[in-house]
Backbone as numpy.savetxt, mean C-alpha at the origin, in Angstrom:
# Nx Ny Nz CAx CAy CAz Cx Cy Cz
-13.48 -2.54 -19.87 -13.11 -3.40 -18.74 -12.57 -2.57 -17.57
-11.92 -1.46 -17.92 -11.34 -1.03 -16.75 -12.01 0.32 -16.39
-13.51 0.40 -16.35 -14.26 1.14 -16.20 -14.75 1.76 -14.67
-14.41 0.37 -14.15 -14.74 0.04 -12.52 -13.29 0.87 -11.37
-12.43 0.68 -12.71 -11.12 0.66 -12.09 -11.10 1.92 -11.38
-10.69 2.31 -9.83 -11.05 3.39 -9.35 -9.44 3.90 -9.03
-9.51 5.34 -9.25 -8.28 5.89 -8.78 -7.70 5.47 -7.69
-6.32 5.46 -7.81 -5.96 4.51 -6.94 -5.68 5.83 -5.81
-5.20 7.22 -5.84 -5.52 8.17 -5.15 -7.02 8.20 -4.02
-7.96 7.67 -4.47 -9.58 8.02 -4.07 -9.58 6.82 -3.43
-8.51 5.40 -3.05 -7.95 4.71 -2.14 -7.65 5.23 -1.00
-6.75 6.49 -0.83 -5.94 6.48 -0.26 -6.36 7.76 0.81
-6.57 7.80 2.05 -7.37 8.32 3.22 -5.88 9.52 3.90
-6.00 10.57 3.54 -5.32 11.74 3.98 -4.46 11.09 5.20
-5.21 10.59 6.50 -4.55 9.99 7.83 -4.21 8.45 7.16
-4.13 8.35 6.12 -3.81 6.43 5.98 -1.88 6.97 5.24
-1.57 8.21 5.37 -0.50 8.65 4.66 0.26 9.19 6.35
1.58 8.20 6.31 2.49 8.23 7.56 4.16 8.41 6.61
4.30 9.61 7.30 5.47 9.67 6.11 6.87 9.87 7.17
6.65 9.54 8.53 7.79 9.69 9.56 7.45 8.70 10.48
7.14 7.07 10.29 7.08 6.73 11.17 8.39 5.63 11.06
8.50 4.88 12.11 9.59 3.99 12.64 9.12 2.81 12.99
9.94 1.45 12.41 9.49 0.47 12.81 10.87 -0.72 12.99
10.47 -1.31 14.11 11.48 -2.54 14.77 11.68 -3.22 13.91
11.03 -3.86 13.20 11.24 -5.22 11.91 10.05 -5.39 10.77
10.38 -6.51 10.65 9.12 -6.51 8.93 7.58 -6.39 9.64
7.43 -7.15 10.57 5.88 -7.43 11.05 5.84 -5.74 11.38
6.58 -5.00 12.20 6.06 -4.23 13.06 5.95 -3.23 11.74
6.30 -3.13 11.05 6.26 -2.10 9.83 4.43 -2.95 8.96
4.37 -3.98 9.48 3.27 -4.43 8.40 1.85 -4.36 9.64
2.62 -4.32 10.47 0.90 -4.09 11.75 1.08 -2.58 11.24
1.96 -1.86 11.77 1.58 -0.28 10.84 0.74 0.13 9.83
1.18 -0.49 9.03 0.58 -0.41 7.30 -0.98 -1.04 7.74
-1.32 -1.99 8.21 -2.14 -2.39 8.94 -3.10 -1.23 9.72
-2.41 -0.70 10.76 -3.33 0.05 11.77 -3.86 1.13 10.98
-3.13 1.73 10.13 -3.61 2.85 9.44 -4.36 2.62 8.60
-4.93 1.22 8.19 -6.10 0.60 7.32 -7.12 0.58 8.16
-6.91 0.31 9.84 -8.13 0.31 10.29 -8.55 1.49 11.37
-7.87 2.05 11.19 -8.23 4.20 11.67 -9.31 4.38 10.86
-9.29 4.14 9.28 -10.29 4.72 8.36 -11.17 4.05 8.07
-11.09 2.45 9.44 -12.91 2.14 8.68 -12.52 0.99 7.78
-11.31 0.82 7.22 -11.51 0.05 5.72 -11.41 -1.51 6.23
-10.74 -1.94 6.87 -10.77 -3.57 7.40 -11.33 -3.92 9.12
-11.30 -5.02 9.55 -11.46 -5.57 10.98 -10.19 -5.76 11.45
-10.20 -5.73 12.57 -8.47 -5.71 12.94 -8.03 -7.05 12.59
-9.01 -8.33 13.00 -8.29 -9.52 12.01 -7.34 -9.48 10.49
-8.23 -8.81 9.98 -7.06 -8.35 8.60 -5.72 -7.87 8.68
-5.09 -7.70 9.96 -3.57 -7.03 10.33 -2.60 -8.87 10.49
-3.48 -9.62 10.90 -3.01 -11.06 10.87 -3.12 -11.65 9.88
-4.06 -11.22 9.07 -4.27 -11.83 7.86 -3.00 -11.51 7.14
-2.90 -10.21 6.69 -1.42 -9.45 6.32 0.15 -10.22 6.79
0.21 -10.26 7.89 1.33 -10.87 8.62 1.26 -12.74 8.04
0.37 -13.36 7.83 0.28 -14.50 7.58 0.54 -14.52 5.89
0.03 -13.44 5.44 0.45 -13.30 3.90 2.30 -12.95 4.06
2.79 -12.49 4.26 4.14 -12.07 4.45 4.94 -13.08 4.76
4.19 -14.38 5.80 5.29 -15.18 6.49 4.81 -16.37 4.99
3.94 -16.54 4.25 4.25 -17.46 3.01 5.34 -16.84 1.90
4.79 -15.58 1.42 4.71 -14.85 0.48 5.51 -13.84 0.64
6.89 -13.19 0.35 7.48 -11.91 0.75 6.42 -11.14 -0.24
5.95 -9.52 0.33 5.52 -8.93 -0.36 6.27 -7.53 -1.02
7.76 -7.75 -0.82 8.80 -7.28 -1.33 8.70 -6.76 -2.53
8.56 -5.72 -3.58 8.57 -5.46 -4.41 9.70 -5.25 -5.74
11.01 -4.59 -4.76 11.77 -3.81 -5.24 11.64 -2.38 -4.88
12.69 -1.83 -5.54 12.76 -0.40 -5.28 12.43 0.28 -3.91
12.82 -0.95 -3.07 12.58 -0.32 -0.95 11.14 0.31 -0.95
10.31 -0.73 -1.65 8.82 -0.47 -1.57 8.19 -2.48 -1.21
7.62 -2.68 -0.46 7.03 -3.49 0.09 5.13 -2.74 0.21
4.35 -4.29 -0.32 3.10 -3.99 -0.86 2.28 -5.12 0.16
2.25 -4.62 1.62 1.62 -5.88 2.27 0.06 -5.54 2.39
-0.50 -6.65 2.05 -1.95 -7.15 1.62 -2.00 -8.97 2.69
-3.73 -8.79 2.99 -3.82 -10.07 3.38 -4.04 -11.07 2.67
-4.48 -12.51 2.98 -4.48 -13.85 2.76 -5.84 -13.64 1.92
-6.32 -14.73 0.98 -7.42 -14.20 0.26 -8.02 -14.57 1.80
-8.15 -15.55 2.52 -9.53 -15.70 3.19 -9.26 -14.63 4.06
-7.90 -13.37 4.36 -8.57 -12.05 4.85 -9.76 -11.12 4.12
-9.67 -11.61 2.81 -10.82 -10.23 2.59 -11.59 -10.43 3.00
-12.81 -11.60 3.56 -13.75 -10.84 4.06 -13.71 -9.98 5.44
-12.95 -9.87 6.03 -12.32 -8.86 6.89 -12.57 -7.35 6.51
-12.94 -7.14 5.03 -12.15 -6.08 4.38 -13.55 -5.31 4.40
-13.72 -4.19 4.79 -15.35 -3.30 5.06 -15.49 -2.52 3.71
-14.35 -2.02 3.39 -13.81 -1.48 1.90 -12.36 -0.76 1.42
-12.60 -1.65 0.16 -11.09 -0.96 -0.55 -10.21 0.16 0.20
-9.19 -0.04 0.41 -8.21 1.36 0.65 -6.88 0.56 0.90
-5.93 1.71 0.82 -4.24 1.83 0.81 -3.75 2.52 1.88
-3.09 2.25 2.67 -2.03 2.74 3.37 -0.90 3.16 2.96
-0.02 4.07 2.83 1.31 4.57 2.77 2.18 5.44 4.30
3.02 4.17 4.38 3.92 4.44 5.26 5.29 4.05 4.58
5.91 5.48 5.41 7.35 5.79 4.98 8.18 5.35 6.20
9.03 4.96 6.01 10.12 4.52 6.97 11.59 5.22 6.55
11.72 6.40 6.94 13.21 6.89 6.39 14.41 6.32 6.87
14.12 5.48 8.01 15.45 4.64 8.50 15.78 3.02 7.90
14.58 2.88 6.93 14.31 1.88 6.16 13.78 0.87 7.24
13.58 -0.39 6.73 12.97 -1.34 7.93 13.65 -2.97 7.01
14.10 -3.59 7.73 14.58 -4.86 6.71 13.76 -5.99 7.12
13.24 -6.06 5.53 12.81 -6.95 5.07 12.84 -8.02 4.63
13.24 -9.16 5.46 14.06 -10.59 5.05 14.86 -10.28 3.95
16.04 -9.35 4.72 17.13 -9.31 3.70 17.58 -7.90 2.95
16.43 -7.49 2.73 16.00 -6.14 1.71 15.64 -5.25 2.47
15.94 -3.48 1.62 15.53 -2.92 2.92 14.34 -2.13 2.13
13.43 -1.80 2.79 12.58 -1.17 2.37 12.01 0.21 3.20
12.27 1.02 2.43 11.70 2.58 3.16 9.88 2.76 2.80
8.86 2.46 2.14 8.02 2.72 1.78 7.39 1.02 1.72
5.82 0.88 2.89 5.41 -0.05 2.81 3.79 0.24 2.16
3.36 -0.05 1.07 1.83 0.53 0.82 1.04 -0.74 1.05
0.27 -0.05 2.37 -0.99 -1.45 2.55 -1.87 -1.66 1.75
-2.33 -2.74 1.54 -3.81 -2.51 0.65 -4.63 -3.19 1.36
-6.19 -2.63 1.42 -7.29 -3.59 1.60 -8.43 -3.73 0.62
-8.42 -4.69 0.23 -9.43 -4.88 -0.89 -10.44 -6.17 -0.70
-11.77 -5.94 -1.44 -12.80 -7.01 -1.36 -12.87 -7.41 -2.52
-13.15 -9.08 -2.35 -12.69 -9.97 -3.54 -12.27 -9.80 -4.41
-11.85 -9.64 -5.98 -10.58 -9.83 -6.60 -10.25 -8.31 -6.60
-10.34 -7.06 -5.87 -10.23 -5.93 -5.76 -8.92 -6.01 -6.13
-7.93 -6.55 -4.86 -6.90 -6.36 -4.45 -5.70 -6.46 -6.42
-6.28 -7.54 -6.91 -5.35 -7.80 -8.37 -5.61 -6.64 -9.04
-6.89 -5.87 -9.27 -6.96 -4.30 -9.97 -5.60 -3.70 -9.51
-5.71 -3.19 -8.19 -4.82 -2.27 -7.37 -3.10 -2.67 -7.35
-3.25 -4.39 -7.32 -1.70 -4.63 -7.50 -0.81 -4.45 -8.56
-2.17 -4.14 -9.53 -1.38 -4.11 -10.93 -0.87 -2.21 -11.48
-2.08 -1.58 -10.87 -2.25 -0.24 -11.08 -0.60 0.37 -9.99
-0.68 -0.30 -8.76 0.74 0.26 -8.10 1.76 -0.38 -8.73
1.82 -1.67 -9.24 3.01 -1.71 -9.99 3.66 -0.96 -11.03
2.97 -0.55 -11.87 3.01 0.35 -12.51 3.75 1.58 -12.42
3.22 2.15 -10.94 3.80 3.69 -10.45 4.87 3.20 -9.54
5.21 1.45 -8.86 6.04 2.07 -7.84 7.46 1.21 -8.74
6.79 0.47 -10.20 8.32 -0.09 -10.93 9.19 0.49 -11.70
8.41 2.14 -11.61 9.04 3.08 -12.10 9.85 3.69 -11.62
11.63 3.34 -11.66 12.42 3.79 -10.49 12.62 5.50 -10.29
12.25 6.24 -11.38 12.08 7.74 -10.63 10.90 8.20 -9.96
9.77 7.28 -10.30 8.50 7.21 -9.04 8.89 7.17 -7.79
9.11 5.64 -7.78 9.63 4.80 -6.39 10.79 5.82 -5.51
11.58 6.78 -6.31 12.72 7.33 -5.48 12.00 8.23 -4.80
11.38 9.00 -5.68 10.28 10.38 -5.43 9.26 9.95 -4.27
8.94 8.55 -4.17 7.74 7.58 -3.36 8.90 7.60 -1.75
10.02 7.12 -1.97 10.59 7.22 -0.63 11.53 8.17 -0.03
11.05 9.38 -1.00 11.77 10.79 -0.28 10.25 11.82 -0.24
9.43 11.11 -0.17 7.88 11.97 -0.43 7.94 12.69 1.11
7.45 13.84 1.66 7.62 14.38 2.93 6.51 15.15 3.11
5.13 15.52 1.93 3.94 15.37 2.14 3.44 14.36 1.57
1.76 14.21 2.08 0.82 13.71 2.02 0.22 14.33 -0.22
0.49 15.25 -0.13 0.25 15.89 -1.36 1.43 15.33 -2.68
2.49 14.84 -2.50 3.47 14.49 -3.19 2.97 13.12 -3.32
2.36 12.35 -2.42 1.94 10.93 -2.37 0.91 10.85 -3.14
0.15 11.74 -2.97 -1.19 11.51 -4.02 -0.99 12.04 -5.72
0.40 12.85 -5.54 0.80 13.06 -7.06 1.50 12.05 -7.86
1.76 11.21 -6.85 3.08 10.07 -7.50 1.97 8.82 -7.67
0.63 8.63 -7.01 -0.20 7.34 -7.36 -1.27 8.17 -8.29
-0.87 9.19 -8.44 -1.75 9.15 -10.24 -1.60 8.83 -11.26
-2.56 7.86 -11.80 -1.72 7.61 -12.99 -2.34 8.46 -13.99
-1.01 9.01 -14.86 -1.45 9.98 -15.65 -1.62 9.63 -17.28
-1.76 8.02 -17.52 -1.39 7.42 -18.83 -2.72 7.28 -19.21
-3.69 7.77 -18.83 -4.97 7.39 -19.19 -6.11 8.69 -18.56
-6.66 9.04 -20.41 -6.77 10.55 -19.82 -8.56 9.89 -19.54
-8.99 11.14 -18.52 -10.29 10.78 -18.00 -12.08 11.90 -18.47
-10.65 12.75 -19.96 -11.90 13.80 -20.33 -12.95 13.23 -20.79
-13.24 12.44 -21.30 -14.52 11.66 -21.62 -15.94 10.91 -21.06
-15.63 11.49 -19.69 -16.74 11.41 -18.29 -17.84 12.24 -18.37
């Protein structure tokens, strides 16, 4: 079953990794997470509203000052293909309430997005991940912390 399942690293676009940026409030941290989905091609800019409309039902709050904003299902077809954003906020950004330093976008086409939500839960509910996730200061530390290493791949 989880054959399809693609590294969640081979998501994630070298420029879709912002590890010093700054943001005014929850939206402006989630058009971020947003813009850097559509630098690489992966959504239509409609999908940055789609996102924001998922957020104002749905907090996409995680825990551990990690926020996981994704759009509305009727954003995916917006979605050109799969990918993740990671943006860091070292001044944190508050999040109805919560503060969150690390927002990971996702864009995914049809039930894509539940693979990927389940695979980052995983790495970011792990609170020495998640700490390591919002003191990360390369792009190379980011792609070491969304590997998952529980499932070996010598058998390819």
């Amino acid at each position: 079953m989880g054959d399809e399942q693609k590294e969640l690293t081979s998501l994630l676009a070298e420029r879709s990794i912002r590890l010093d940026a700054r943001a005014s409030d929850r939206d402006d941290a989630i058009r971020q997470a947003g813009q850097a989905l559509l630098d690489v091609g992966a959504i239509d800019p409609g999908y940055i509203d789609a996102m924001l409309e998922r957020e104002n039902s749905v907090s996409t709050f995680v825990g551990e000052g990690v926020a996981i904003p994704h759009g509305t299902l009727a954003g995916k077809d917006l979605v050109t293909e799969d990918a993740l954003s990671v943006i860091r906020f070292p001044d944190g950004v508050d999040w109805g309430g919560n503060e969150v330093t690390v927002a990971v976008g996702i864009a995914a086409r049809g039930n894509g997005h539940i693979a990927l939500l389940s695979q980052l839960a995983t790495v970011l509910l792990d609170p020495e991940r998640a700490a390591a996730l919002r003191n990360a200061t390369t792009a190379d530390q980011v792609y070491g912390l969304l590997t998952t290493d529980d499932d070996d791949d010598d058998d390819q």
